[in-house]
C-alpha positions in Angstrom: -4.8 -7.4 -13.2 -7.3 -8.6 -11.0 -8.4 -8.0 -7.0 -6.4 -10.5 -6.2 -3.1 -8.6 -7.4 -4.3 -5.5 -5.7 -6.5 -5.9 -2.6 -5.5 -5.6 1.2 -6.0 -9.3 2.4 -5.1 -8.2 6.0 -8.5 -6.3 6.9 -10.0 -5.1 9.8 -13.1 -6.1 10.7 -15.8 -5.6 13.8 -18.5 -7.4 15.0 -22.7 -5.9 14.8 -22.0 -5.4 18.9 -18.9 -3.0 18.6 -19.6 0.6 19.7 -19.8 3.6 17.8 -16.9 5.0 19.7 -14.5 1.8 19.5 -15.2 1.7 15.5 -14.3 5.5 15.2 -11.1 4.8 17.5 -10.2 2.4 15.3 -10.6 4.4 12.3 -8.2 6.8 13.2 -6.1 4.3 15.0 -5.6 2.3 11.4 -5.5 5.4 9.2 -8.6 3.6 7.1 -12.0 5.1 6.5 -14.5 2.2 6.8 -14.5 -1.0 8.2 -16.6 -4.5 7.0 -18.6 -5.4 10.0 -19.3 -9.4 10.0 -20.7 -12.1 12.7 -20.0 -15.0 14.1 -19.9 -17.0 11.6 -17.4 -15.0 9.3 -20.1 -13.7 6.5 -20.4 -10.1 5.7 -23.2 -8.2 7.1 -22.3 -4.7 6.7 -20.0 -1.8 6.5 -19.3 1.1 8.3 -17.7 4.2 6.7 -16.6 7.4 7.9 -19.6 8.9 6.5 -22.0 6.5 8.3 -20.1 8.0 11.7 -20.3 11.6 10.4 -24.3 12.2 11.1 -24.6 11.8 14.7 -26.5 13.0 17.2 -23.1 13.7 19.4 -21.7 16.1 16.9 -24.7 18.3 16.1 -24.5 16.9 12.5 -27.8 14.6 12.5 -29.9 17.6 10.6 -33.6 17.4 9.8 -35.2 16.8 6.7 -37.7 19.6 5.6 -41.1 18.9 6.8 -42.4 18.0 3.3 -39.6 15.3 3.0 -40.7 14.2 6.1 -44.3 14.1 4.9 -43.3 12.1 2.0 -41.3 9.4 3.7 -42.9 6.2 5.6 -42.7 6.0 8.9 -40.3 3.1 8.9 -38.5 4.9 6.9 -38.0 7.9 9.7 -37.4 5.6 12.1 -34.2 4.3 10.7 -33.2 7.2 10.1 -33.2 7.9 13.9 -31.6 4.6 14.7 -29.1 5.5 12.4 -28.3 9.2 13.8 -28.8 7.7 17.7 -27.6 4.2 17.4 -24.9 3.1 19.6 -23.6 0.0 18.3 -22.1 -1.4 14.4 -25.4 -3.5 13.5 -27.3 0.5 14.1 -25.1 2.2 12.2 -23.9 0.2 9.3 -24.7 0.2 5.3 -26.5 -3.4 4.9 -26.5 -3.1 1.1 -22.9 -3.7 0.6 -21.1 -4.0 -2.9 -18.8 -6.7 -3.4 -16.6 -8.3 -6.2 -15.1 -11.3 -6.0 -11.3 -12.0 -6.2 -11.0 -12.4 -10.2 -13.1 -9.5 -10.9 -10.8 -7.5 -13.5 -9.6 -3.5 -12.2 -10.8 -2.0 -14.7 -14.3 -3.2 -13.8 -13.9 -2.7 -10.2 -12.7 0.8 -11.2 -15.9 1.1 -13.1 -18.3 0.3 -10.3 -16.4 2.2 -7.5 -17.3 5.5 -10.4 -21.1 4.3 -10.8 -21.6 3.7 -7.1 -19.5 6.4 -5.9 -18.6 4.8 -3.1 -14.5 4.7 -2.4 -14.1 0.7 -1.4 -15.0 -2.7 -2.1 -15.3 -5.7 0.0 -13.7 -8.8 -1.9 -15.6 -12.2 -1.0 -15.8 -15.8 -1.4 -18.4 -18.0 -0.5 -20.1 -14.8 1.3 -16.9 -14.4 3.6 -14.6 -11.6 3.2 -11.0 -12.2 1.7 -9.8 -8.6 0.6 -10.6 -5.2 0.2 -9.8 -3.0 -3.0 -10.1 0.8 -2.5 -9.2 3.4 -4.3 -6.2 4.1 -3.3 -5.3 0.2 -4.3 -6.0 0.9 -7.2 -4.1 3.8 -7.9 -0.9 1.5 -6.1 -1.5 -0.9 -8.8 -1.5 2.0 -11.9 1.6 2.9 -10.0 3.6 -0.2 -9.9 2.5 -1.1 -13.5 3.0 2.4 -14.9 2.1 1.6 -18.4 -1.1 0.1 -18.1 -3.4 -1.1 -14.7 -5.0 -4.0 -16.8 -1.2 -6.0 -17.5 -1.5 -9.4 -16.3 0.5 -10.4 -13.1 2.9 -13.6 -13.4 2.3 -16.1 -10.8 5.5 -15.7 -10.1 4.7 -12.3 -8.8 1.5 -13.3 -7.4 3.8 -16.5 -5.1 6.1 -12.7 -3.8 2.6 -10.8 -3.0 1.3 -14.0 -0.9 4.5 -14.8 0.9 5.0 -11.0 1.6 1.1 -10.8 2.6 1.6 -14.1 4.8 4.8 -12.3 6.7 2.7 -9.3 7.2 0.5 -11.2 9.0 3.0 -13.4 11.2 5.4 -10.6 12.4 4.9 -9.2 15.7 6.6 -6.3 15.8 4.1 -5.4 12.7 1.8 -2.4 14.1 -0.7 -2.1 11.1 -2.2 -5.3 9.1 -3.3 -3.1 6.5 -0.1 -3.1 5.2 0.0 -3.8 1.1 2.0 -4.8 -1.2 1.9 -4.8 -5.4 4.3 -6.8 -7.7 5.5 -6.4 -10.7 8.6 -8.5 -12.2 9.9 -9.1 -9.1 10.0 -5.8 -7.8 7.6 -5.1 -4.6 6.3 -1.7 -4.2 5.3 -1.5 -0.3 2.4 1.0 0.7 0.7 1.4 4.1 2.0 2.8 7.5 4.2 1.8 10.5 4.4 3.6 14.0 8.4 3.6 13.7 11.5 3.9 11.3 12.7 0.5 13.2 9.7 -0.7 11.9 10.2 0.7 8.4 13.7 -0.5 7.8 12.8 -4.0 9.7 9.8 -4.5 7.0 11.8 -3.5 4.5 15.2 -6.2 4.8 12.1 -8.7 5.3 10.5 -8.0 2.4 13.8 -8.0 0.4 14.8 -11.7 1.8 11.6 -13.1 -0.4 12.8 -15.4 -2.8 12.3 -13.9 -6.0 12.0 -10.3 -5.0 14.9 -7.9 -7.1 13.9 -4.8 -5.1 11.9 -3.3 -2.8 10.0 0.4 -3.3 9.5 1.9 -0.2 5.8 3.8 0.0 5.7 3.8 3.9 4.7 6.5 6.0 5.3 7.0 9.9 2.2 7.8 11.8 2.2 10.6 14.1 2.4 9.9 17.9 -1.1 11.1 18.3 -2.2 8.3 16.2 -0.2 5.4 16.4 -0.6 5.2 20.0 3.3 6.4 21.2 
């Protein structure tokens, strides 16, 4: 399998002017942990993580390096530091050194560099523009829906169900989260993400089913709580 067969397609992205507070909002909107921040023209600038919200300045959590560290550091290096802890937009906040993989990049090595890195997600890109994202909970969806082994190859059979499934994900109004994903395995769909509603659920689920090609539909949906989904 590749990141093609696994990765969410539909991702969310911000722009370097975003606020700190909209990014977070939309964190917990989406149930996701990090979002790929990229400009105007498309390309991929950045990334912004949970853990790049979680030392701030507004929740006390910014802490201060002993003064020997402090001694040993440059001066630049303090000072992003600071922008980082007080910044108030994506571009101030944001990991510029982002990992990527691009879209035929096998699991098993993805899996491999998530462990090295140990970082939890990995833009997928073409021509420097983003296309996907594989975490690691897509790649635990694609050990699940090929239970023997996450390295079997997908038919492009499958891979024409995945797109067209991806494709109506994208086109459907009454669709409340993008980051909805799909894996597919001889026909058979395994559906992961969250919907606000169990109209929704059973909605995306007859959808699905009418695919050509698909046998059956696996049903991995959760129903966000009011709190988050905005009801």
């Amino acid at each position: 399998m590749l990141a093609k067969d696994i990765m969410t397609t539909n991702v969310i992205t911000v722009t370097p002017d975003v606020s700190v507070e909209e990014i977070a909002q939309l964190l917990m909107n989406n149930g996701i942990s990090a979002v790929p921040v990229v400009n105007s023209g498309g390309d991929l600038v950045g990334l912004v993580s949970e853990g790049d919200l979680m030392r701030r300045r507004e929740n006390e959590t910014e802490g201060r390096h002993a003064w020997w560290l402090n001694l040993l550091g440059s001066a630049q290096e303090r000072a992003e530091d600071y922008i980082k802890t007080h910044g108030r937009r994506a571009e101030d906040v944001m990991t510029r050194k982002v990992v990527t993989v691009g879209e035929n990049t096998s699991v098993g090595e993805i899996a491999q560099l998530l462990e090295r890195r140990h970082i939890k997600r990995v833009p997928v890109v073409r021509d420097g523009k983003i296309v996907g994202l594989v975490s690691r909970a897509n790649l635990l969806h694609g050990l699940a829906t090929h239970k023997d082994s996450i390295s079997v190859s997908t038919s492009p059979d499958d891979r024409a169900i995945r797109a067209a499934a991806q494709a109506l994900v994208a086109s459907e109004a009454w669709i409340s989260h993008g980051s909805l994903n799909t894996m597919v395995a001889d026909g058979v769909v395994d559906l992961w993400g969250w919907v606000e509603t169990e109209s929704e659920r059973k909605a995306l689920l007859i959808a699905i089913g009418e695919i050509e090609g698909v046998k059956e539909v696996i049903d991995h949906l959760g129903i966000l709580p009011p709190y988050l989904s905005g009801s």
